[in-house]
C-alpha angles and dihedrals in degrees: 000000000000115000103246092239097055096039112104094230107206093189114063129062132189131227092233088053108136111272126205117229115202125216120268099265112258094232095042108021089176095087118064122154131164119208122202119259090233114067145132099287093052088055089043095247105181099181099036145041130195143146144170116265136193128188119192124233113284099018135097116223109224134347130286105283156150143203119240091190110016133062119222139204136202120191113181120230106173135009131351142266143184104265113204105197105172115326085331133085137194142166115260123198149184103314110016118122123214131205130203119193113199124268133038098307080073104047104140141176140182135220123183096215087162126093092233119073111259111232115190122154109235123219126189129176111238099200093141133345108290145219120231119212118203112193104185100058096023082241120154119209108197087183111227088026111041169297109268131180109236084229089068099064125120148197117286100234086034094127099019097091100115126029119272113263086247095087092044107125 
């Protein structure tokens, strides 16, 4: 048997592993996050998916959303930052934990107003693959396939007038 200090444990992350920051996006510099380089899917999580996150000062993570499928869950680490969870606010801090139900009553955003990063773990259930509803921009995430504006919908016969060419003799 290994001795345990000198076994790679794959298994087990830490909360002061390295984190990649990206760079602000060019077209709305106003988002920036980095995500840890160790996750669930490096580890080959199937149920749930989480990762460390960090957001700069003066910068939200990612736009206002909700799940239509799947909970989530933040636990600050480090710092603190302005939630907006529906038409409220409110400054959340190192060791809150936050929880998101699914549909619009948990949109939710962060945005780090602080000088300091803000550093929170981020937990989401992953019972089945989700969509993803963004308010603010009327966008839809169907998360493997897509991002869709709402405007863009369409009936659902719309297409179907006239039997596929499959059953042509």
């Amino acid at each position: 048997m290994e001795n345990s200090n000198e076994m790679k444990w794959k298994n087990i992350m830490n909360f002061d592993d390295p984190i990649k920051i990206g760079d602000p996006l060019p077209n709305a510099n106003h988002f920036q996050m980095g995500s840890s380089l160790f996750n669930s899917k490096t580890i080959g999580v199937q149920q749930i998916i989480f990762d460390i996150r960090e957001i700069p000062s003066g910068k939200m993570g990612v736009p206002y959303h909700f799940h239509h499928l799947n909970e989530e869950v933040f636990i600050i680490l480090e710092g603190e930052a302005t939630l907006r969870q529906g038409d409220q606010k409110r400054i959340v801090k190192k060791g809150d934990i936050i929880y998101f139900s699914t549909g619009p009553k948990g949109a939710h955003q962060l945005y780090n107003h602080s000088q300091k990063p803000v550093k929170y773990l981020d937990m989401v259930a992953q019972v089945q693959t989700d969509i993803v509803e963004y308010p603010d921009t009327d966008k839809i995430n169907c998360e493997g396939i897509g991002i869709f504006d709402k405007k863009d919908q369409t009936d659902y016969w719309k297409g179907e007038e006239k039997p596929s060419p499959f059953w042509d003799e």
